[in-house]
N, C-alpha and C positions, 0 to 999 in steps of 0.2 A: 964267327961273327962277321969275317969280311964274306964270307959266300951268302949269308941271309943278305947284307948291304947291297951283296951286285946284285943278287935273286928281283931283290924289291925294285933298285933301281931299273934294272931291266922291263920287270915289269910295267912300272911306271912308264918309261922310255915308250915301250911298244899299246900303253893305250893311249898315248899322248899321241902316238902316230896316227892311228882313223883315222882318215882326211874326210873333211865333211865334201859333200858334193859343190861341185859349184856350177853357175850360169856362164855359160860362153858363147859367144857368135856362132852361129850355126854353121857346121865344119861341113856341110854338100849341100848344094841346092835339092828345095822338097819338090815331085811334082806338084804343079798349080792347084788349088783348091777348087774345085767344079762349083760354079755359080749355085745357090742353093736358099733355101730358106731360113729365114733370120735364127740363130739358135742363141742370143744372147742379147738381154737388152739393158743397158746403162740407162740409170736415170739421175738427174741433178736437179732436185727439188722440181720444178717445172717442168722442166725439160727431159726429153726422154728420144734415147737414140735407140734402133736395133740392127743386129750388124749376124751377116751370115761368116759362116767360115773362113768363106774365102774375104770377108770383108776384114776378118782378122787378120788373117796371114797379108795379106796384101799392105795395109794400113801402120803397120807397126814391122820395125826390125826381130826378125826371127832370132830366137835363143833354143840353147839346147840345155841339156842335162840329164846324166847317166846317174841314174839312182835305183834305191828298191823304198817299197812302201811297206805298209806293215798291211795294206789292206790289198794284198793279192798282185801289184800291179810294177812290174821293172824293166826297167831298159831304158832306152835315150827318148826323157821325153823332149818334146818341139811346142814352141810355145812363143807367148809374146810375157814381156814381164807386165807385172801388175801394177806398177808403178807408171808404166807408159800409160796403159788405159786411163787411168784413173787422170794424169796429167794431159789428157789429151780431151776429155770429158769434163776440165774442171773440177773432178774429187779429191785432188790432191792434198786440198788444205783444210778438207772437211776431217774433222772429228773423229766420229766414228763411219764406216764403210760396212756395209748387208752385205754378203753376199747370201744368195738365195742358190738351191739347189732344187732340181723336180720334185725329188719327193718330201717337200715344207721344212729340210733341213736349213738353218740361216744361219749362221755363224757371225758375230760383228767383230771388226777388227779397229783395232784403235791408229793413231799414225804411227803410235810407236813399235807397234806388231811390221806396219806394211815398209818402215826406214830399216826395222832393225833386221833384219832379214829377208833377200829379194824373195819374191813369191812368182811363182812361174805359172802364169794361165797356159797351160797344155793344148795344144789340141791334138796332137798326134803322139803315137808313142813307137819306137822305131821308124818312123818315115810315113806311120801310115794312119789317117785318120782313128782317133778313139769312138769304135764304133759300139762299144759294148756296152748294149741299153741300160745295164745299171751304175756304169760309170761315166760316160763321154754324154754330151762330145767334148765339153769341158771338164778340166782336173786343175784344181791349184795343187799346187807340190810345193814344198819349201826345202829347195837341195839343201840348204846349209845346215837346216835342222835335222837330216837324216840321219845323223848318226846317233841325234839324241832321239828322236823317234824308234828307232827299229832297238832301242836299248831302254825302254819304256823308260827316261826321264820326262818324255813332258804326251801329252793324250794328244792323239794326231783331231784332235775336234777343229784346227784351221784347214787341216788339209781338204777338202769338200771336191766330190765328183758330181757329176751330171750338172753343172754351173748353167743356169736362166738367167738370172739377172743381179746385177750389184748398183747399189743407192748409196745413196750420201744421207746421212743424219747426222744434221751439224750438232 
């Protein structure tokens, strides 16, 4: 009886350990982003901005995160959080948030999806722009939920590759 007790506990013990991923200041500077054409447009009801790469990396503090995806894609990704964007644009106290992908995927996210977990707009993954036309050049990730992703608790439908554009609908 006491060896099934530790069996379990152990058990217990060692899923309780996954550590979920997390966002952290980005540990080396990335080469500069080469001036380029807009790949992402933010819109706030009237208002509407579009911002190239390098208008990202430059505009926002860089973050990092080392994770795996369930959709092919791992290693340290480089990014700005979503929460800056959106507060820097004004969509931070809007409702619901679009985001739009190239090929008409949109996913909406509510405030409580983008507080309760940081979401990391990607642009690079190891160091070096996301060039792979059916993913980049944007990638949301949610390091924190990676553990419950890659262990099919929850459907990665937030996670969205090839990012165009995100709206506000209050």
């Amino acid at each position: 009886m006491i060896r099934i007790f530790l069996a379990v506990t152990g058990l217990l013990l060692f899923a309780g350990s996954a550590e979920a991923a997390h966002i952290e200041p980005l540990q080396s500077p990335l080469s500069p982003a080469a001036a380029g054409p807009p790949i992402l447009t933010i819109e706030n009801g009237t208002h509407s901005v579009s911002l190239s790469l390098a208008d990202i990396e430059r505009r926002f503090p860089m973050k990092q995160s080392t994770l795996k995806t369930d959709f092919g894609m791992q290693g340290t990704f480089e990014g700005v959080l979503l929460s800056d964007v959106l507060a820097t644009y004004g969509l931070s106290g809007d409702a619901k948030i679009i985001v739009s992908a190239t090929d008409d995927y949109d996913v909406v996210l509510s405030r409580q999806d983008i507080v309760g977990s940081p979401g990391l707009l990607a642009t690079r993954l190891d160091g070096k722009p996301i060039t792979d036309p059916n993913k980049g050049p944007i990638v949301l990730v949610w390091p924190e939920l990676e553990q419950a992703l890659l262990s099919h608790q929850i459907v990665p439908t937030e996670w969205v590759w090839s990012i165009e554009a995100i709206r506000s609908e209050p």
